[in-house]
C-alpha positions as CSV (number, residue, x, y, z in Angstrom):
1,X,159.1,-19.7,-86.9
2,X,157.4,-20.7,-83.4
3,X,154.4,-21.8,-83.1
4,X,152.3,-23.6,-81.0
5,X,153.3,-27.3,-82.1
6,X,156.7,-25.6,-81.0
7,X,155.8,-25.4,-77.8
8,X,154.0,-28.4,-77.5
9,X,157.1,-30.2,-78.2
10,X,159.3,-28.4,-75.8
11,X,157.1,-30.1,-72.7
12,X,159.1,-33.1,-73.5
13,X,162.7,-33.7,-73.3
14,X,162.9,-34.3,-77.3
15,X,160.9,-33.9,-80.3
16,X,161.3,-38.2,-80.5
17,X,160.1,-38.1,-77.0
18,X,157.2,-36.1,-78.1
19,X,156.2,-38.6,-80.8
20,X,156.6,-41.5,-78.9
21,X,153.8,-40.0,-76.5
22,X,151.6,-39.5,-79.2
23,X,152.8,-42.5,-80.8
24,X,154.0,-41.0,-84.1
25,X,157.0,-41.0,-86.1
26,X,159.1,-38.0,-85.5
27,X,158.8,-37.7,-89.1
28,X,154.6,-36.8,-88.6
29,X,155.7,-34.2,-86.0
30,X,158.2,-32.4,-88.5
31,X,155.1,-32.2,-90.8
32,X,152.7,-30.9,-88.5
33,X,154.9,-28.2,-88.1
34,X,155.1,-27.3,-91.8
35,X,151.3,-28.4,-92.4
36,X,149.5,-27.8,-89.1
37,X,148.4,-30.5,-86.7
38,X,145.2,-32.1,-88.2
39,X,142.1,-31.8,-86.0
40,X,141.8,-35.4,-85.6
41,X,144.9,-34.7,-83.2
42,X,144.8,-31.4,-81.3
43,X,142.8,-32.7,-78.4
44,X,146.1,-35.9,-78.1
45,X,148.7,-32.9,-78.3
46,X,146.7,-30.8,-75.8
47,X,146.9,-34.1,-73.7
48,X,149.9,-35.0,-73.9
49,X,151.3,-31.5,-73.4
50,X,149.4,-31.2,-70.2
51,X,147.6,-28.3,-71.5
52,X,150.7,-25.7,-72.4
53,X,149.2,-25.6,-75.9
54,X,145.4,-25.8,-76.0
55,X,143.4,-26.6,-79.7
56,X,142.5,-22.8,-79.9
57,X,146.5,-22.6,-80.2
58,X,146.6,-25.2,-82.1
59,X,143.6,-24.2,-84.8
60,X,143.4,-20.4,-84.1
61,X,141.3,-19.7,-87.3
62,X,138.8,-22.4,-87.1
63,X,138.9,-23.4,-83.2
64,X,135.3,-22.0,-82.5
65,X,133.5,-23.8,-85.5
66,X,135.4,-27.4,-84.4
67,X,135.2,-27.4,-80.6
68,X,132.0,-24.6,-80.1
69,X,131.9,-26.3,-76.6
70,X,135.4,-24.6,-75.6
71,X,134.4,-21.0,-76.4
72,X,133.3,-20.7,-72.8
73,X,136.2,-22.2,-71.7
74,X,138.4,-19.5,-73.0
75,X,136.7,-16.7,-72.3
76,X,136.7,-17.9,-68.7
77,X,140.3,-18.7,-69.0
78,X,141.2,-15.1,-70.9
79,X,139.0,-13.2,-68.0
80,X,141.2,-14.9,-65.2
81,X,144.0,-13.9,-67.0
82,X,143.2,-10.5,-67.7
83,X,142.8,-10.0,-63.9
């Protein structure tokens, strides 16, 4: 299954490359992707990825209620995208 840790992952040249950015064992990364990135995290793995996953990807059933301050932000980003 792909998801969006997926694709954070593949900014990097390795999923060890990855962890070392967010200074992590590779180990954490492989659970993340069988548990789901914990919130405490999303915004360091939207850093690091230099935005190709964002926390909505991240959290898509609970983004709004975490981070209500990004809602505009999406709907700004969805709008330019949708035209």
């Amino acid at each position: 299954m792909h998801n969006a840790i997926d694709t954070a992952i593949q900014t990097f040249p390795s999923l060890t490359d990855f962890a070392a950015a967010l200074r992590v064992s590779p180990q954490v990364i492989v659970n993340w992707r069988a548990r789901g990135v914990p919130v405490a995290r999303c915004a360091d793995v939207e850093r690091v990825s230099k935005r190709a996953v964002r926390r909505w990807d991240l959290r898509p059933t609970d983004w709004q209620q975490l981070w209500p301050e990004l809602v505009k932000v999406k709907a700004r980003l969805d709008a330019k995208q949708a035209a």
